[in-house]
PyMOL Python script that loads the backbone (N, CA, C, O; Angstrom):
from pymol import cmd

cmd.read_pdbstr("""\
ATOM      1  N   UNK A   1       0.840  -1.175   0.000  1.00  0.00           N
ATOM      2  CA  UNK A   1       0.000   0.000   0.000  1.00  0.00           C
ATOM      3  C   UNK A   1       0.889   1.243   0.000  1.00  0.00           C
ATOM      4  O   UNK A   1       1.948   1.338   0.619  1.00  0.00           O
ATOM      5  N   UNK A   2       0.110   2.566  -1.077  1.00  0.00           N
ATOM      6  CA  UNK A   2       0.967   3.486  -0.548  1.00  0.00           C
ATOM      7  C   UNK A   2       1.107   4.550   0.426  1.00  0.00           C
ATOM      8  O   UNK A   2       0.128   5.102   0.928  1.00  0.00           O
ATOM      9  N   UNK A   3       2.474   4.891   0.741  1.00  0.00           N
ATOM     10  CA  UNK A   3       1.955   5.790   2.088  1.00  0.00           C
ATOM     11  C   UNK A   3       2.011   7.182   1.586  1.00  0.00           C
ATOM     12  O   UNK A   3       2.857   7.768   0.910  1.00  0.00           O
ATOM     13  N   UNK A   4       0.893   7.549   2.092  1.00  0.00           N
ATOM     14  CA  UNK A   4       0.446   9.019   2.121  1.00  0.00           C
ATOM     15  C   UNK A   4       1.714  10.279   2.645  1.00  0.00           C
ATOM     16  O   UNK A   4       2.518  10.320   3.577  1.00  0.00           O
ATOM     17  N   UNK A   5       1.425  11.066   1.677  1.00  0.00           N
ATOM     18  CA  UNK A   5       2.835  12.135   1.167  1.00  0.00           C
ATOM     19  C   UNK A   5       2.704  12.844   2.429  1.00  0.00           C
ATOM     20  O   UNK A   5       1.607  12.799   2.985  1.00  0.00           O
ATOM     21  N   UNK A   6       3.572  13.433   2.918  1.00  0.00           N
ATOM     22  CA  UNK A   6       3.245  14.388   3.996  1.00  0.00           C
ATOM     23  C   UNK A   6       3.958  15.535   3.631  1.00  0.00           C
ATOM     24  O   UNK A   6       5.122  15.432   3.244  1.00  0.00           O
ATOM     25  N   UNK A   7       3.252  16.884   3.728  1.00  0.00           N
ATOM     26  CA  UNK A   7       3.538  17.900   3.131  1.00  0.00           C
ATOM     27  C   UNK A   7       4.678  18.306   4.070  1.00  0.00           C
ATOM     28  O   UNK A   7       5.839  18.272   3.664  1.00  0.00           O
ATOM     29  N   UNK A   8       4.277  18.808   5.703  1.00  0.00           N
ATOM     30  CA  UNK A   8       5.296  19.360   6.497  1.00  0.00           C
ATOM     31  C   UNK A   8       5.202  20.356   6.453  1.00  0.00           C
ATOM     32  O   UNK A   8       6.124  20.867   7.090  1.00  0.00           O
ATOM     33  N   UNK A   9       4.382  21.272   5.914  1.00  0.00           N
ATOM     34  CA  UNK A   9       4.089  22.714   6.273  1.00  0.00           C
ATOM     35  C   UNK A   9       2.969  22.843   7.295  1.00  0.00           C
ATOM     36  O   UNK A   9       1.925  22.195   7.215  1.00  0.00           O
ATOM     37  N   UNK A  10       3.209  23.603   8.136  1.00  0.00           N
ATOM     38  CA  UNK A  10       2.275  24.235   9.197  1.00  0.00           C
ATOM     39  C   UNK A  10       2.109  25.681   8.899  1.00  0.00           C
ATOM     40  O   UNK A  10       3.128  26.342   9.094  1.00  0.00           O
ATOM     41  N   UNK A  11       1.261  26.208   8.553  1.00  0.00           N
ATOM     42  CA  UNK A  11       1.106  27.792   8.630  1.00  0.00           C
ATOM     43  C   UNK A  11       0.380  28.523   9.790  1.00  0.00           C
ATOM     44  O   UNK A  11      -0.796  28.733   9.492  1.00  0.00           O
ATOM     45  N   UNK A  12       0.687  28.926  10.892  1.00  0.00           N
ATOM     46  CA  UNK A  12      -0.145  30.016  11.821  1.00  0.00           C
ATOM     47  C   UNK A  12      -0.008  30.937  11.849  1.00  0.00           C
ATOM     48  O   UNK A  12       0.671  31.594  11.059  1.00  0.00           O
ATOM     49  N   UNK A  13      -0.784  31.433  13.048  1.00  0.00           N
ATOM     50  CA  UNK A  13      -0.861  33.073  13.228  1.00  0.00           C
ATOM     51  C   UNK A  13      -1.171  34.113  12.065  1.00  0.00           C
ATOM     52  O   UNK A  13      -2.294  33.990  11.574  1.00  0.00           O
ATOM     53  N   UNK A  14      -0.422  35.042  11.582  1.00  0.00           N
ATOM     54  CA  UNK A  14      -0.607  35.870  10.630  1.00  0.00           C
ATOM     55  C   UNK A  14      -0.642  35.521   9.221  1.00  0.00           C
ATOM     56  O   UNK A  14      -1.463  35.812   8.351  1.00  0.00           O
ATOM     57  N   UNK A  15       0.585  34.731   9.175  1.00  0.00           N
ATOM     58  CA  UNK A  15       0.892  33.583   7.988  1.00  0.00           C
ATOM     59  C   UNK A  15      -0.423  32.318   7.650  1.00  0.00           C
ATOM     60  O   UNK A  15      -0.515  31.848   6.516  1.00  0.00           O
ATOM     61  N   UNK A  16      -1.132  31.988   8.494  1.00  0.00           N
ATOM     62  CA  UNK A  16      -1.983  31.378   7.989  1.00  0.00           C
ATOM     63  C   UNK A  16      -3.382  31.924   8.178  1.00  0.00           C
ATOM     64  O   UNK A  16      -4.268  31.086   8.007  1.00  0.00           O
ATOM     65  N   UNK A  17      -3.888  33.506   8.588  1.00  0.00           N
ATOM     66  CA  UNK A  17      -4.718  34.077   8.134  1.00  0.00           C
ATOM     67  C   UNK A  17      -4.282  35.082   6.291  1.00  0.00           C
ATOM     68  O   UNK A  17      -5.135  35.417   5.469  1.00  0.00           O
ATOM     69  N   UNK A  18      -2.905  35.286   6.180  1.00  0.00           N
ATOM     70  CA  UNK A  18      -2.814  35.708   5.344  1.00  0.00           C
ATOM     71  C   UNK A  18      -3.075  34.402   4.070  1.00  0.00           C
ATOM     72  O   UNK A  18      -3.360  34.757   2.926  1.00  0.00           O
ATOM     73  N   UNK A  19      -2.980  33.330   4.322  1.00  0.00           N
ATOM     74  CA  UNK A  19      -2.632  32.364   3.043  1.00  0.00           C
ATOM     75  C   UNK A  19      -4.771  32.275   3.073  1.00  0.00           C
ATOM     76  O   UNK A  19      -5.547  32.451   2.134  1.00  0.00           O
ATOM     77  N   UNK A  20      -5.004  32.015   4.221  1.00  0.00           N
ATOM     78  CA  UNK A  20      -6.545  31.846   4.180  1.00  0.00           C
ATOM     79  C   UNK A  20      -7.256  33.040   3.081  1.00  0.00           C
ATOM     80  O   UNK A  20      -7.867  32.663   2.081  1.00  0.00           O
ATOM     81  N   UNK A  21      -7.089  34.458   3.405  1.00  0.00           N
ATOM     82  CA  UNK A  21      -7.222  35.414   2.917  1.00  0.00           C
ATOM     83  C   UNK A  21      -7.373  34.918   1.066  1.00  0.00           C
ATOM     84  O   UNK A  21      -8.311  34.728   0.292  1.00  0.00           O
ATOM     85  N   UNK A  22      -5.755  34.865   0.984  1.00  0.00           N
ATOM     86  CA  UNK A  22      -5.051  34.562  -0.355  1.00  0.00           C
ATOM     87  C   UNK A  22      -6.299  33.592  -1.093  1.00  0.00           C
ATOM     88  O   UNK A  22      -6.913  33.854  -2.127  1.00  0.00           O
ATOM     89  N   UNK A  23      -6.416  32.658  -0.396  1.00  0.00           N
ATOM     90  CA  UNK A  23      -7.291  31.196  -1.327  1.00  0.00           C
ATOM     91  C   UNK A  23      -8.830  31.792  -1.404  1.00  0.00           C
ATOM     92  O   UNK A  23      -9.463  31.732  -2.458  1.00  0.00           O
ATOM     93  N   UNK A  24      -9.289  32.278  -0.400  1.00  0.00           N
ATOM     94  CA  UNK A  24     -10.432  32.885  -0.760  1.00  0.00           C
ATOM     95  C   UNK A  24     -11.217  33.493  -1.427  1.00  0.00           C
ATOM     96  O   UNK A  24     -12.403  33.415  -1.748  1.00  0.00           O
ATOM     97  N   UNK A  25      -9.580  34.711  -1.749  1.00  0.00           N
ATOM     98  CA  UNK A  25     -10.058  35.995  -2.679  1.00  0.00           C
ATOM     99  C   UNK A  25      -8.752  36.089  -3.220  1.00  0.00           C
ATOM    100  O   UNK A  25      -8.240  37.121  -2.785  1.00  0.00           O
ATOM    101  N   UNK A  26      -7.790  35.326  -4.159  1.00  0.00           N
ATOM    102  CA  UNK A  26      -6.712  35.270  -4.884  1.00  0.00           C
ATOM    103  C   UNK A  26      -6.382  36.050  -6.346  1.00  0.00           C
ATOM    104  O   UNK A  26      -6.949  35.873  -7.424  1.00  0.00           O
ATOM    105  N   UNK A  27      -5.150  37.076  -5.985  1.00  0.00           N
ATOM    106  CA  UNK A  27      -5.374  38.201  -7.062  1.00  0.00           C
ATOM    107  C   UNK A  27      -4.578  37.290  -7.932  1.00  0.00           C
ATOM    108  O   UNK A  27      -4.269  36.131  -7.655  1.00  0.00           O
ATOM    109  N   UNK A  28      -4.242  38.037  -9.164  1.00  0.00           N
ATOM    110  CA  UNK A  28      -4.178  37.584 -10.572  1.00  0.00           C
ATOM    111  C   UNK A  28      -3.609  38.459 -11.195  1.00  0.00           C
ATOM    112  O   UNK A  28      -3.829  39.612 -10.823  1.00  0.00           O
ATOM    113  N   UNK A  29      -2.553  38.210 -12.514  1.00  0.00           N
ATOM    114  CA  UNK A  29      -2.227  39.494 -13.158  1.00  0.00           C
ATOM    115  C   UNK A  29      -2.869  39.181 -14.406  1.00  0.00           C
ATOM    116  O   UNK A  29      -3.556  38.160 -14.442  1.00  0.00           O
ATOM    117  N   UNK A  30      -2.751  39.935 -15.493  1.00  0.00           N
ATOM    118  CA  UNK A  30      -2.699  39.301 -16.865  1.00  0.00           C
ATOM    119  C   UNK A  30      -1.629  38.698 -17.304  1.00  0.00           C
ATOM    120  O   UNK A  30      -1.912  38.033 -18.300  1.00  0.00           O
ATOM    121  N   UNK A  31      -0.048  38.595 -16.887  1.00  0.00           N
ATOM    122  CA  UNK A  31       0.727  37.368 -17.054  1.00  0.00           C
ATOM    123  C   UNK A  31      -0.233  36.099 -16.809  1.00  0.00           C
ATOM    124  O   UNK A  31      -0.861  35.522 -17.697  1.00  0.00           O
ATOM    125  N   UNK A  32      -0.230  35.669 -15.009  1.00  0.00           N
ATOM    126  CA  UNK A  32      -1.061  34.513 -14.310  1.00  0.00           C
ATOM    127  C   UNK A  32      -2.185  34.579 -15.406  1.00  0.00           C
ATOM    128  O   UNK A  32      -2.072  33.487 -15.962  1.00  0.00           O
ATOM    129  N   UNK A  33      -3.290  35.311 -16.073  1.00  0.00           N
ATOM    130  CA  UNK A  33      -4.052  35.197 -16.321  1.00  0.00           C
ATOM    131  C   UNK A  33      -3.613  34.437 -18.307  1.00  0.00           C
ATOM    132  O   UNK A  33      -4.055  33.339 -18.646  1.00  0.00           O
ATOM    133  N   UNK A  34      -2.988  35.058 -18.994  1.00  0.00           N
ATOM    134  CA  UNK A  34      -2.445  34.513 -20.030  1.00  0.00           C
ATOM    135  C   UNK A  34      -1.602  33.123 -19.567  1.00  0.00           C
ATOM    136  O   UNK A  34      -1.370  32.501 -20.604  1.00  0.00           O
ATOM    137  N   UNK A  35      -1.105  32.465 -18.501  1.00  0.00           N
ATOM    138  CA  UNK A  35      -0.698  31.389 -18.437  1.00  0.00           C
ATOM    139  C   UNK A  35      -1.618  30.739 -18.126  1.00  0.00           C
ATOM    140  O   UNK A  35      -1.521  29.532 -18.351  1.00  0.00           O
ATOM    141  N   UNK A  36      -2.443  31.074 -17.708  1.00  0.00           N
ATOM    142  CA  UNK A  36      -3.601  29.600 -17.320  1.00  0.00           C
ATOM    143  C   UNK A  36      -4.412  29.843 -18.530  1.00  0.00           C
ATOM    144  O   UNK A  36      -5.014  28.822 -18.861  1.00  0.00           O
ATOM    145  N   UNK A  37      -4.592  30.686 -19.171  1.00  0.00           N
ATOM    146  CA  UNK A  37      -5.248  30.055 -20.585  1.00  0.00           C
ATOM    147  C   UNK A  37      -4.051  28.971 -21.574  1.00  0.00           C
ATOM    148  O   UNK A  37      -4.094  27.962 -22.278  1.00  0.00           O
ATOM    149  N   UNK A  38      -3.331  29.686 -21.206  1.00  0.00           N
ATOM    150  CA  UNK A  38      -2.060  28.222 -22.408  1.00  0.00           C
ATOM    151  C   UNK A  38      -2.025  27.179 -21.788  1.00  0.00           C
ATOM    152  O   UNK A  38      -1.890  26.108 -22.379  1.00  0.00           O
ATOM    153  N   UNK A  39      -2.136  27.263 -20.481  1.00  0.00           N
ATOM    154  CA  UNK A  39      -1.961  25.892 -20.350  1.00  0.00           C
ATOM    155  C   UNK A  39      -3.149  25.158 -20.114  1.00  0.00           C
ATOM    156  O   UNK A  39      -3.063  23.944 -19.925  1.00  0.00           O
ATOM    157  N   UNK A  40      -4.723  25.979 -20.093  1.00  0.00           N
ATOM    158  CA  UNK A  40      -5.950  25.222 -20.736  1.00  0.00           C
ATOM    159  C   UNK A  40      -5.827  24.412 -21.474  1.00  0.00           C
ATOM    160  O   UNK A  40      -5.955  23.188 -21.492  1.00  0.00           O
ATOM    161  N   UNK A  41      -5.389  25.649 -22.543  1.00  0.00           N
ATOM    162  CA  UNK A  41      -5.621  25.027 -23.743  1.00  0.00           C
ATOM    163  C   UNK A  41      -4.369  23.867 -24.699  1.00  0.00           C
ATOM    164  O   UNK A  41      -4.798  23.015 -25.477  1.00  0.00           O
ATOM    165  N   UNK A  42      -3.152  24.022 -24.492  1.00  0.00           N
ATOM    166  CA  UNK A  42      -2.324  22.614 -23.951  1.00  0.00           C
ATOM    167  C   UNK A  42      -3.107  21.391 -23.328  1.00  0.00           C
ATOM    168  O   UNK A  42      -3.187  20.212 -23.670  1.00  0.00           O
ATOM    169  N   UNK A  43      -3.679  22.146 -22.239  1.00  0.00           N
ATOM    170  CA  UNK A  43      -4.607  20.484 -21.123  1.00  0.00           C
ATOM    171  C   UNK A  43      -5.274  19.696 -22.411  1.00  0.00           C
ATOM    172  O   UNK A  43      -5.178  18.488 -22.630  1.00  0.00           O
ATOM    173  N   UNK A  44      -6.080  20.822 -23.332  1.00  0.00           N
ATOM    174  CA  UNK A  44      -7.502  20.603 -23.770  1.00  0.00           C
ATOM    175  C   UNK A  44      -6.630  19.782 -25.295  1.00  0.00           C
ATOM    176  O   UNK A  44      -6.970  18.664 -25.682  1.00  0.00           O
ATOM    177  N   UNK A  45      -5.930  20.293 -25.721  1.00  0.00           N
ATOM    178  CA  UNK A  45      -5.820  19.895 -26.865  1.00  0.00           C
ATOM    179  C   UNK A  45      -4.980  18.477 -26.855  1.00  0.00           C
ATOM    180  O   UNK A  45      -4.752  18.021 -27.975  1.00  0.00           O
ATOM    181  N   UNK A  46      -4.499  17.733 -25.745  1.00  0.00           N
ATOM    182  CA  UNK A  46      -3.089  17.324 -25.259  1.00  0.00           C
ATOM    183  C   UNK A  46      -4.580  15.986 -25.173  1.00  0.00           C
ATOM    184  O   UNK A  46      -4.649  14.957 -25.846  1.00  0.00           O
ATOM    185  N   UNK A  47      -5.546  16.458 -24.177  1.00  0.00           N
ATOM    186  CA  UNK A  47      -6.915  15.311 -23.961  1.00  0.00           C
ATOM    187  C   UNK A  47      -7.054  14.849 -25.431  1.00  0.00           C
ATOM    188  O   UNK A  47      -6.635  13.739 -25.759  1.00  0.00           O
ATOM    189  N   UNK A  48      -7.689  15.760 -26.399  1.00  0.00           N
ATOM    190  CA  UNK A  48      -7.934  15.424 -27.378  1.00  0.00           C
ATOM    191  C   UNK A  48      -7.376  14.521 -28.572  1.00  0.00           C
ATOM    192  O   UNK A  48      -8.038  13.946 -29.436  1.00  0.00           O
ATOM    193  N   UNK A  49      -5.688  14.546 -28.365  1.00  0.00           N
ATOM    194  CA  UNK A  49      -5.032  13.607 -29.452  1.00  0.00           C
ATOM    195  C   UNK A  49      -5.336  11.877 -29.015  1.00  0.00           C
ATOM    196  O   UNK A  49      -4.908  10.974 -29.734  1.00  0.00           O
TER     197      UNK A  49
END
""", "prot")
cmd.dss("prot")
cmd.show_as("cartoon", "prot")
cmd.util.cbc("prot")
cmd.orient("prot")
């Protein structure tokens, strides 16, 4: 069987209201925003062959 990965990060205090913050309401540029369309569309076309 396999054993389950263990990450080893703990985040508290400020550091893990700031990451909470982050996932909630996560900003974006138009770089981030032009890379997750290429690599959509890579995903999408990559499914398709």
């Amino acid at each position: 069987m396999a054993k389950p990965i263990e990450l080893g990060l703990i985040l508290d205090g400020e550091d893990a209201l700031t990451f909470h913050r982050y996932i909630r309401n996560p900003t974006d540029t138009p770089e981030g925003k032009k890379l997750l369309l290429e690599a959509y569309e890579e995903a999408k076309n990559s499914y398709l062959k």
